[in-house]
LUMFIVO-287952 format. One line per field, with one value per residue: y, z, x of N, C-alpha, C in turn; residue in one letter. Coordinates in steps of 0.001 Angstrom, whole numbers, always signed. Atoms other than C-alpha are relative to their C-alpha. Layout:
N
n_py (Y|...)
n_pz (Z|...)
n_px (X|...)
ca_py (Y|...)
ca_pz (Z|...)
ca_px (X|...)
c_py (Y|...)
c_pz (Z|...)
c_px (X|...)
type (A|...)
//
This chain:
258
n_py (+1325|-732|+1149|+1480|+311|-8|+1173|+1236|-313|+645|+1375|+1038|+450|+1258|+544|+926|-536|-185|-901|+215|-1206|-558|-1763|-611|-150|-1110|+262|-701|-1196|-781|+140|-741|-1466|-508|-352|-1376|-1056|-1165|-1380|-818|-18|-954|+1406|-470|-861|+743|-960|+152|-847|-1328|-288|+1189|-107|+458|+1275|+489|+1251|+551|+553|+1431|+821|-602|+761|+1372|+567|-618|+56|-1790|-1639|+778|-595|-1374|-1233|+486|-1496|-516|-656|-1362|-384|+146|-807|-959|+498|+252|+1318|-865|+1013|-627|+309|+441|-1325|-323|+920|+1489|+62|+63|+1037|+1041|-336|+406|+1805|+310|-857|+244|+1719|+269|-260|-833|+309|+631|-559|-1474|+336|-554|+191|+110|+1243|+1165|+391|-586|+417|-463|+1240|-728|-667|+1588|+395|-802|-92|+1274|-473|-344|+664|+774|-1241|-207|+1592|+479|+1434|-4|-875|+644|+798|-720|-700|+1077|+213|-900|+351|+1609|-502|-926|+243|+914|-808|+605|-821|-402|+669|+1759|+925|-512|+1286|-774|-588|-1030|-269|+921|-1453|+522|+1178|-213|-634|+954|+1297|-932|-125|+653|+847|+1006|+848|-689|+737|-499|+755|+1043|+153|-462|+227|+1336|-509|+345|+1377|+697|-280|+399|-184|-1517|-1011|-766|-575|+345|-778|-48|+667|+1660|+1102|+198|+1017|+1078|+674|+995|+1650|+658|+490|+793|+1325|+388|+924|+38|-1555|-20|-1110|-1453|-217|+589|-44|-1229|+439|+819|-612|+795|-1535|-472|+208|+536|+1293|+1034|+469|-1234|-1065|-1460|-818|-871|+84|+884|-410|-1215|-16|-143|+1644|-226|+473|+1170|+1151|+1521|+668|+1206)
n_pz (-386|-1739|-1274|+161|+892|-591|-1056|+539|+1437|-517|-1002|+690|-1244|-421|+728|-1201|-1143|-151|+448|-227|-826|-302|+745|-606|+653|-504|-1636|-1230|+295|-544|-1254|-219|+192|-1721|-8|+552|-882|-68|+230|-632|-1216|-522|-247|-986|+557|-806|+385|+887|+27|-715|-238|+48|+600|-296|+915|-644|+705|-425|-1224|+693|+1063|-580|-1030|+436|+446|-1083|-1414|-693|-11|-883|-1062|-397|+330|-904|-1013|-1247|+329|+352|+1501|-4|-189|+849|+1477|+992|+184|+768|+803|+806|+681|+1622|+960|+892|+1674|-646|-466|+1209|+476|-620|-205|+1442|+242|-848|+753|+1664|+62|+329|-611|+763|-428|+1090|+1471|+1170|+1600|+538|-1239|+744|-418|-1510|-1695|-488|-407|-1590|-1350|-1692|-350|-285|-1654|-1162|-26|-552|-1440|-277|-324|-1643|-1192|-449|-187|+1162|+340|+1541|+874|+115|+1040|+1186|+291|+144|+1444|+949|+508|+1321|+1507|+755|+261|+880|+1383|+870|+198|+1248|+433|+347|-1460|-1097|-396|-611|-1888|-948|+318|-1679|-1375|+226|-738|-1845|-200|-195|-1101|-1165|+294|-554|-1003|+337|+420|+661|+1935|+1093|+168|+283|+1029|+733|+316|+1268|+1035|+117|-164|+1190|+1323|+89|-1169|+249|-325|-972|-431|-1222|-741|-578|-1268|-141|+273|+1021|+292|-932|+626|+1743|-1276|-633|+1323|+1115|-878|+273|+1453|+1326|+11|+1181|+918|-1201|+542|-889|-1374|-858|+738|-1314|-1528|-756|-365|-56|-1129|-662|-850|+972|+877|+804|+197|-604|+1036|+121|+924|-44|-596|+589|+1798|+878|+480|+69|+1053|+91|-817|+829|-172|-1069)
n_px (+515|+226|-599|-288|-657|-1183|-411|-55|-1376|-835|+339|+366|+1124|+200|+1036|-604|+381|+1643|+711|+1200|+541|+1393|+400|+1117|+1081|+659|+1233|-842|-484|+905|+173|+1538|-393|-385|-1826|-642|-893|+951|-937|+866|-590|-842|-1130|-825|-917|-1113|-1248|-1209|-1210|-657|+1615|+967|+629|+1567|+383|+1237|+160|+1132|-821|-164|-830|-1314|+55|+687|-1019|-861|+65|-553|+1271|+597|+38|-373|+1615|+713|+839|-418|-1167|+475|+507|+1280|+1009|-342|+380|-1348|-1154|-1298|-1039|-681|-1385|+377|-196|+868|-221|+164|+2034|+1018|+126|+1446|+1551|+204|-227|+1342|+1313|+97|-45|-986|-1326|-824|-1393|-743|-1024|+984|-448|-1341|-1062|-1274|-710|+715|-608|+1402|+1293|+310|-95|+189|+1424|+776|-391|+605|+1293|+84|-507|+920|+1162|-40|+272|+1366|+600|+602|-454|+825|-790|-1286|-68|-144|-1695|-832|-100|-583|-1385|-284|+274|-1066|-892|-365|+239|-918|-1480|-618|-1162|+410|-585|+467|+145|+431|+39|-284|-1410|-647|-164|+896|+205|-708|+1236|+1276|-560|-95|+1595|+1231|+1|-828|+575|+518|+741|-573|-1127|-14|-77|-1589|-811|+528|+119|-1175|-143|+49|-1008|-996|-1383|+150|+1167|-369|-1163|+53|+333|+1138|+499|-122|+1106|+62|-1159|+215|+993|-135|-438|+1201|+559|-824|-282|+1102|+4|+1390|+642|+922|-659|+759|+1163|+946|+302|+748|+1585|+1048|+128|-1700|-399|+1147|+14|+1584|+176|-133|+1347|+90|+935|-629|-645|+444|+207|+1248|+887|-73|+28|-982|-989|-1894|-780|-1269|+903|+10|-1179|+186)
ca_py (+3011|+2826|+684|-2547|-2636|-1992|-4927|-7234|-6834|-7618|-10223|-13982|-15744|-18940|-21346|-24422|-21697|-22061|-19399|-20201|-16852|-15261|-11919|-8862|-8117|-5931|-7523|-6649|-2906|-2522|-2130|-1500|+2047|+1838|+1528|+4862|+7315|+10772|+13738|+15240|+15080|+17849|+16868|+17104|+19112|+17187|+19747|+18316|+19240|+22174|+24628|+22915|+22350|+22298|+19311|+19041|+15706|+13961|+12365|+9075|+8692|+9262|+6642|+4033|+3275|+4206|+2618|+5964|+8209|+5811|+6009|+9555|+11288|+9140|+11692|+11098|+12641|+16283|+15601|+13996|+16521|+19295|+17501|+17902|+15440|+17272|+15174|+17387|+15189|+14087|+15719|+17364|+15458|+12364|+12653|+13854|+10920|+9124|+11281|+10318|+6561|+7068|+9057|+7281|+3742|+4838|+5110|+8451|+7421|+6441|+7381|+11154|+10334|+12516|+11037|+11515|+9165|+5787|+6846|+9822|+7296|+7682|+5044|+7581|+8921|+4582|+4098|+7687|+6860|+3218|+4532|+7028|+4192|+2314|+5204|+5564|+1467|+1348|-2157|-1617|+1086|-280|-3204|-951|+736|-2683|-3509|-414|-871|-4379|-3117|-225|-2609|-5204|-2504|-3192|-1014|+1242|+323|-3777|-4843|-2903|-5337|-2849|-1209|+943|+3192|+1782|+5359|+4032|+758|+1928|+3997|+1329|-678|+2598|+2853|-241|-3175|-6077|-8840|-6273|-7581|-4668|-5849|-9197|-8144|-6371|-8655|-11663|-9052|-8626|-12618|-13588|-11138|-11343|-11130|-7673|-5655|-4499|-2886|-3556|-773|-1943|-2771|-5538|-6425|-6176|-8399|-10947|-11111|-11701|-14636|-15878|-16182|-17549|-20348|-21058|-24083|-24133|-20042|-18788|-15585|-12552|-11507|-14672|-14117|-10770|-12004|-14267|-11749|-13035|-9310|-8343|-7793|-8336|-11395|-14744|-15003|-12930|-11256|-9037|-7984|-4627|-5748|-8053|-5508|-2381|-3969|-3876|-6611|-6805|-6744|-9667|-12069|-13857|-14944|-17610)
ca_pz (-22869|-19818|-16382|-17379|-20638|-19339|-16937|-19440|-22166|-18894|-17375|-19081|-16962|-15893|-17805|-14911|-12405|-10846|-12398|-10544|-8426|-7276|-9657|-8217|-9250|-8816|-5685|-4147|-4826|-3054|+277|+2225|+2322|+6911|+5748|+3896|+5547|+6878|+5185|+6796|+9918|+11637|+10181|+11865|+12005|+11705|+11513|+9354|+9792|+11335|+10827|+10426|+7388|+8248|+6892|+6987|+6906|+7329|+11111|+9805|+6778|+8865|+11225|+8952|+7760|+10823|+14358|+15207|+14380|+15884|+19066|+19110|+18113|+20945|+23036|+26394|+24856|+24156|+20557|+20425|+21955|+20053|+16745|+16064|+15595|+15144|+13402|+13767|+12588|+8949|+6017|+4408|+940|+2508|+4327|+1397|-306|+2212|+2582|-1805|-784|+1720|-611|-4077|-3013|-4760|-4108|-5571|-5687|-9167|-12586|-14112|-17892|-18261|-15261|-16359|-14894|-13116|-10221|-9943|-9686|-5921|-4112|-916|-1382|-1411|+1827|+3385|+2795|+3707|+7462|+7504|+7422|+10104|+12360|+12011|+12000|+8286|+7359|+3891|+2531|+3794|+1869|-1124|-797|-517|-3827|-5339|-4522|-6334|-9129|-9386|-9044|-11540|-14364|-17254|-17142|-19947|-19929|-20957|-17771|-15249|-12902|-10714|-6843|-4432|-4504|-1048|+657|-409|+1162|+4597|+4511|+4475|+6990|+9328|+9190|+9798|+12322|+12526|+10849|+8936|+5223|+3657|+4727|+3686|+405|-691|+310|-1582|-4288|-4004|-3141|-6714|-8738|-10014|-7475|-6960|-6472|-3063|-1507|+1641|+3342|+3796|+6564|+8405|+9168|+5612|+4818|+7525|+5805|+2351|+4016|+5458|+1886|-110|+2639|+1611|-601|-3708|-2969|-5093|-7626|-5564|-8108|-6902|-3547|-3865|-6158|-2713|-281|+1170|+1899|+2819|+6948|+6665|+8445|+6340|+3621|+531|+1300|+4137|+1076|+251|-2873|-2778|-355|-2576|-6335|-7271|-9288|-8956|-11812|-10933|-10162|-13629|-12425|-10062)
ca_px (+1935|-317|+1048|-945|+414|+3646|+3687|+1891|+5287|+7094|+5319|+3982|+1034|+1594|-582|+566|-1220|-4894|-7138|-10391|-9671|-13176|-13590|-15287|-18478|-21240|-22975|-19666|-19800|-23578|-24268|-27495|-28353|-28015|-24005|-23676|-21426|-23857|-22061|-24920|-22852|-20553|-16941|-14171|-10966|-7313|-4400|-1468|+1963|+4154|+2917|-173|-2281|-6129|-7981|-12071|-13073|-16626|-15856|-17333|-15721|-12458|-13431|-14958|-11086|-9084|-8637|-6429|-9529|-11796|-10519|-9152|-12938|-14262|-16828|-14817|-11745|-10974|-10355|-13670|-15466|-13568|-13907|-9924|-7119|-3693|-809|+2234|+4696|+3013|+3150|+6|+998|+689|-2734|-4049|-3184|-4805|-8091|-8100|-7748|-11207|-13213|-12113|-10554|-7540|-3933|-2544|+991|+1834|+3721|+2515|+2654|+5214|+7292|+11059|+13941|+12782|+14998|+12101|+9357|+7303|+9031|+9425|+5787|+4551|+6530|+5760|+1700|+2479|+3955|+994|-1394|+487|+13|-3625|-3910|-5782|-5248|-7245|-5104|-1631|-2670|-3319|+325|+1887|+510|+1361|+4704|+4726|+3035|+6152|+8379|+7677|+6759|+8730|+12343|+12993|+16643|+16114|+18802|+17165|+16008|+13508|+13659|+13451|+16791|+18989|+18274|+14603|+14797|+16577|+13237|+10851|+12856|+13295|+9161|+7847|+7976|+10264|+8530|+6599|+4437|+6376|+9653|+8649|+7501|+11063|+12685|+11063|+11205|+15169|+15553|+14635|+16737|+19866|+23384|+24089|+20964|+22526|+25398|+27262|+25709|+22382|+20116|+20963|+17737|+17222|+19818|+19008|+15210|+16514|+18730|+15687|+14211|+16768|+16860|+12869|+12327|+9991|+9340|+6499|+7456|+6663|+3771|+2254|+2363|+1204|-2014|-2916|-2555|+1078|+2188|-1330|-2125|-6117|-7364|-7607|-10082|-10224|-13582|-11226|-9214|-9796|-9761|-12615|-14435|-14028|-14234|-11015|-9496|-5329|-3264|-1212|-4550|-3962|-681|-1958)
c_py (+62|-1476|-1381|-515|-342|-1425|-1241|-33|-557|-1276|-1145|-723|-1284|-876|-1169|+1036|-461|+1167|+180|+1570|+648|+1305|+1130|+172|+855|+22|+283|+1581|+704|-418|+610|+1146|+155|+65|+1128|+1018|+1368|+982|+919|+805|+907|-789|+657|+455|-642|+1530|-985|+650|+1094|+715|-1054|+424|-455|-1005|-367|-712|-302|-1257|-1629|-528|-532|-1272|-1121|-1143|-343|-447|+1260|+802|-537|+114|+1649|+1033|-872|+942|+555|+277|+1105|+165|-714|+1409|+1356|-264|+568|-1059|+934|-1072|+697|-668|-714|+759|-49|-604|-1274|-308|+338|-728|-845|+554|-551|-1462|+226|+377|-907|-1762|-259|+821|+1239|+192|-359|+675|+1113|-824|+857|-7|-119|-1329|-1171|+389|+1383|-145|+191|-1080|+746|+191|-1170|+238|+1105|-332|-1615|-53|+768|-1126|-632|+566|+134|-1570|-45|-757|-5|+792|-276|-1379|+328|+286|-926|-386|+976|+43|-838|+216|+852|-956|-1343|+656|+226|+1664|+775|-416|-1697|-818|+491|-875|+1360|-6|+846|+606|-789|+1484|-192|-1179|+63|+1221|-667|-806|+1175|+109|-1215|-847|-717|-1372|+336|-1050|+869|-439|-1199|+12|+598|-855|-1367|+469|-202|-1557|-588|+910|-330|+693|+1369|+1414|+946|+289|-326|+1126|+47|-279|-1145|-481|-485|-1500|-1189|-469|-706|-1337|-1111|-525|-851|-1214|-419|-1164|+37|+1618|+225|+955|+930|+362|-1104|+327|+1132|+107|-914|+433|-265|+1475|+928|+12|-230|-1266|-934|+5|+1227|+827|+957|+562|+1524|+93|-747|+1506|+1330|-191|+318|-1159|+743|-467|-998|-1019|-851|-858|-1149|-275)
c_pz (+1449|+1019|-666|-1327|-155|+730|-1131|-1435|+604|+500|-1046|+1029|+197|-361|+1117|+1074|-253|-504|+663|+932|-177|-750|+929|-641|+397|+1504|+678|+40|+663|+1126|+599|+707|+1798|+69|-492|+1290|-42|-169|+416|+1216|+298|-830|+778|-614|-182|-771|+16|+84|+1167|-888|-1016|-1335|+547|-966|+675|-407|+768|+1176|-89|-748|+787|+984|-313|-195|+882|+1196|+676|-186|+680|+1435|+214|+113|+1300|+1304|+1374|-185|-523|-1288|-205|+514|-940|-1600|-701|+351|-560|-133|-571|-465|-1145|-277|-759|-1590|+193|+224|-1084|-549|+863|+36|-2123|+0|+1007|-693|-1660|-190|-836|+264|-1104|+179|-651|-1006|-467|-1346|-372|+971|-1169|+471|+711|+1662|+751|+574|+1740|+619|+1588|-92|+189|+1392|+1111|+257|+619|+2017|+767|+126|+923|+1087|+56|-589|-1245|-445|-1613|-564|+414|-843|-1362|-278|-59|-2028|-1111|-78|-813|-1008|-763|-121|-1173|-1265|-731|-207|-1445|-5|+302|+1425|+1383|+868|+1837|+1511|+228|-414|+1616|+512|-71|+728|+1299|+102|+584|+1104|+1423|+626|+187|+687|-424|-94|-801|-1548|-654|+111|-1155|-1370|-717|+416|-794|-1278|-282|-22|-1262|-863|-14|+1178|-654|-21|+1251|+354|+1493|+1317|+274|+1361|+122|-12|-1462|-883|+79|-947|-1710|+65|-149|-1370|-857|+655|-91|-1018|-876|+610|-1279|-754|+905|-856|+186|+1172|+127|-733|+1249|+1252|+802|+832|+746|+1841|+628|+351|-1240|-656|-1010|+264|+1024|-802|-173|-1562|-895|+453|-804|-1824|-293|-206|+51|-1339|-190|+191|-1114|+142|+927|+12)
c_px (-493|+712|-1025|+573|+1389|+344|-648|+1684|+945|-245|-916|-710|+758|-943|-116|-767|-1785|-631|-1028|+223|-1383|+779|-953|-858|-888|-651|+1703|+709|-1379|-28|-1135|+283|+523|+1420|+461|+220|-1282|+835|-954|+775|+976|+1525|+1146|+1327|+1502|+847|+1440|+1256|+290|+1103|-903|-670|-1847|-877|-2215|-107|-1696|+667|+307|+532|+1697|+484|-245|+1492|+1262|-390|+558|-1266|-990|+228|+572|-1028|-788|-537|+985|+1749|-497|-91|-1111|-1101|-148|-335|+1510|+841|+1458|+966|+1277|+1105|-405|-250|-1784|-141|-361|-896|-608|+170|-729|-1303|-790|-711|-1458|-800|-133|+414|+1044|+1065|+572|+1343|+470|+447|-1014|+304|+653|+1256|+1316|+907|-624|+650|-874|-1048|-99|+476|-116|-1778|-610|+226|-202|-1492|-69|+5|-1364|-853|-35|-336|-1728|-386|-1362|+286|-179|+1247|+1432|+44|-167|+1137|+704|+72|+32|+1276|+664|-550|+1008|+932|+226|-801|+900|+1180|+119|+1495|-353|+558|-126|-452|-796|-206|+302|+1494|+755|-515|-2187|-524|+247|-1235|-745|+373|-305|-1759|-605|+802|+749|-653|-1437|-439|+1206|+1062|-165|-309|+1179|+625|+290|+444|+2100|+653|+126|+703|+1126|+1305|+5|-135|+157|+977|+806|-193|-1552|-832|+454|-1347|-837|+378|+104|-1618|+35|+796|-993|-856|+59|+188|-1064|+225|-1263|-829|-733|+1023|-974|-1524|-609|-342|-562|-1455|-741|+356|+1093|+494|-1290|-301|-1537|+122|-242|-1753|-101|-1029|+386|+798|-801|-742|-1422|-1412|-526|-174|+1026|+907|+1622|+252|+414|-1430|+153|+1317|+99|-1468)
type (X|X|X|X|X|X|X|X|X|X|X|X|X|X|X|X|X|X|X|X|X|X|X|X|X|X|X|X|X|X|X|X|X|X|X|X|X|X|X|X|X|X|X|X|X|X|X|X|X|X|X|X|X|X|X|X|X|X|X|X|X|X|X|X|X|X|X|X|X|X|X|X|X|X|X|X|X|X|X|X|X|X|X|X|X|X|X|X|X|X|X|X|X|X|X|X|X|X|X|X|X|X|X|X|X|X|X|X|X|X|X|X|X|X|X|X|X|X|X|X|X|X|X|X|X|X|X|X|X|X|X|X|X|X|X|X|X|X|X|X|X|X|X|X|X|X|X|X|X|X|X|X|X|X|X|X|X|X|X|X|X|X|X|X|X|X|X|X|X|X|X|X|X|X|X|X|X|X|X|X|X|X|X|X|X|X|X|X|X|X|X|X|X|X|X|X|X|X|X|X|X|X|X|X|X|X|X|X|X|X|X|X|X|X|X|X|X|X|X|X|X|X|X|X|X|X|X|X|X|X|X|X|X|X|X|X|X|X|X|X|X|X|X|X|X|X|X|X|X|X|X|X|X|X|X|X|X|X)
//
């Protein structure tokens, strides 16, 4: 069964929800030709890891997605002039998932079809590529990894009382990695907020702890797959056409849910 099948078996729309959401369409998939990236162009070198993995990339493409590469290739710097970028403390697995997400517009970070246990699935590889994006300030593709995480986690459980997340050595990941008042925080812990008593241990983050608090003290809270169908978790600027999703043609799974 593939992932949206999976999530529709688990999930029932909301008939009581607005529908009128804007669809993508084709006029938002062309762009005039003075915006195409010049693979004509010298590209440049980033070295990955230690030891390092070498990585050629077209400088523009590199730069179109990226405030870190943006300013770091800038002429009156040496990695500008040199045309490298070294990155020894990320992993080569990682960046290449991100150089996938610049060239293809998608997140390689989900279920093989022959993935075995759920406690296998990539939750570290979401939140390591999520961290990478904070680091080179890609707004587009940390909003991609957000909603790949909410897509893993409300994909329907092979055991029936599963009630899906991160593992805790999973979640004290995502907390260790991003900011305090972070989207991703905010979307785990909306996500934990609405399941059943439980779901955590008394060895978690506090600040964890403190944001699911903060939740359960909300009145009339949406259902997290709403909030993450209107951008709630999302760190582009207001208005769906900074979605990536809007900007790139890609409809969300969850958009008939609100």
């Amino acid at each position: 069964m593939d992932l949206e099948a999976m999530l529709n078996a688990s999930l029932t729309p909301n008939p009581t929800m607005a529908t009128n959401k804007t669809k993508a369409s084709l006029t938002h998939v062309m762009r005039p030709s003075s915006a195409a990236i010049n693979f004509i162009a010298r590209p440049a070198m980033v070295k990955v890891g230690t030891p390092h993995t070498t990585f050629h990339v077209n400088e523009e493409l590199l730069c179109s997605g990226s405030e870190f590469f943006k300013a770091a290739l800038q002429k009156e710097w040496r990695e500008g002039q040199m045309h490298v970028v070294e990155l020894p403390e990320q992993s080569p697995e990682t960046f290449n998932v991100y150089l996938n997400w610049l060239y293809q517009k998608q997140v390689f970070v989900g279920i093989e079809a022959d993935e075995g246990p759920e406690l296998s699935w990539p939750w570290s590889k979401q939140i390591q590529a999520y961290a990478l994006g904070d680091l080179l300030m890609d707004i587009d593709f940390k909003d991609a990894i957000v909603d790949a995480l909410m897509v893993l986690m409300h994909t329907k459980a092979q055991t029936p009382a599963l009630y899906r997340l991160p593992s805790a050595s999973n979640r004290k990941l995502l907390y260790k990695v991003t900011a305090t008042g972070g989207k991703a925080r905010k979307m785990l812990a909306h996500r934990i907020a609405e399941g059943p008593f439980g779901l955590i241990n008394d060895n978690e983050d506090p600040a964890m702890l403190y944001d699911i608090i903060q939740k359960l003290a909300e009145k009339n809270r949406s259902r997290s797959i709403v909030a993450a169908a209107r951008c709630d978790f999302h760190e582009h600027e207001d208005g769906e056409e900074n979605c990536y999703r809007k900007k790139f043609a890609k409809p969300f799974i969850f958009d008939k849910y609100w």
